[in-house]
N, C-alpha and C positions, 0 to 999 in steps of 0.2 A: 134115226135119232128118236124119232116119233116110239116107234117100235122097245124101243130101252126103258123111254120114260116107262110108259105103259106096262110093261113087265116089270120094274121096279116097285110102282103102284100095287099091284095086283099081287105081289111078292109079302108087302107090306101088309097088306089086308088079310093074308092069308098066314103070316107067324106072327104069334102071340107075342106081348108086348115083351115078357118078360125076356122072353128068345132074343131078344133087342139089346137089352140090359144090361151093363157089364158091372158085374162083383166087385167090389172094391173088399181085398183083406184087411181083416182089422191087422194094423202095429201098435206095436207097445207104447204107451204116451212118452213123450218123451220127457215130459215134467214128472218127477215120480217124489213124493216129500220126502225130507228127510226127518230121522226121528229125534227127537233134543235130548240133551247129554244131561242126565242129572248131578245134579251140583256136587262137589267136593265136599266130605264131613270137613269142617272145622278143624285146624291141629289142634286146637283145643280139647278137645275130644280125647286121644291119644293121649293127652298129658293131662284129662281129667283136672284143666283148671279153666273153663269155660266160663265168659261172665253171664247173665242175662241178656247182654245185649249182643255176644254171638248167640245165642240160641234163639234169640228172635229174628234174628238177621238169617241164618241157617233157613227155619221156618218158613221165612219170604221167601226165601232162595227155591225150595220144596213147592211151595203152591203154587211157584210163578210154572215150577215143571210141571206142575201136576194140569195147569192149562194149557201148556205148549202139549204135552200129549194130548190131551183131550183135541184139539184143532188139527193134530198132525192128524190124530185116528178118522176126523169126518175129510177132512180132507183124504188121506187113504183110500179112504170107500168111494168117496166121490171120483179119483180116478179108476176105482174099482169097479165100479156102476157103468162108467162113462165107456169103459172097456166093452165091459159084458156088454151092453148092448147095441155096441158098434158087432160085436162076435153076431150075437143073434141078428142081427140087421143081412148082415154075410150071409151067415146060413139060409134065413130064409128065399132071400137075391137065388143063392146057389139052389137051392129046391124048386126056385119059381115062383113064391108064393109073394 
């Protein structure tokens, strides 16, 4: 029994830590955003009798998208990033380094 530890020990002192170490592959996040759906033109439009108060309303509708993109885009990256360097983390795991 003596005998096992002992070469167990001495096994351990002799392969590199990395050799130890098990890779974990990066998977795909499983949160992934989705991109928001820009708004409906107005019937209005179509029949070219729009008041001021659809085209301002339209307007809101437009900018409220134009920041739901903008948040879907950093969000994007952020599972994009979060990816990539779980990827590089692997590889180097798998190289040893």
């Amino acid at each position: 029994m003596k005998l096992i530890m002992v070469a167990g020990c001495a096994l351990a002192l002799v392969l590199p830590v990395t050799a130890l170490a098990y890779c974990t592959e990066p998977s795909f996040p499983i949160y992934t955003p989705r991109a928001p759906q820009k708004p409906s033109e107005p019937m209005c439009v179509t029949m070219q009798n729009c008041t001021q108060f659809d085209i301002d309303m339209y307007r809101q509708e437009l900018d409220s998208w134009v920041e739901d993109l903008r948040r879907y885009v950093q969000k994007a990256q952020d599972v994009a990033d979060e990816y990539a360097a779980d990827a590089l983390q692997f590889a180097k795991c798998e190289l040893g380094q």
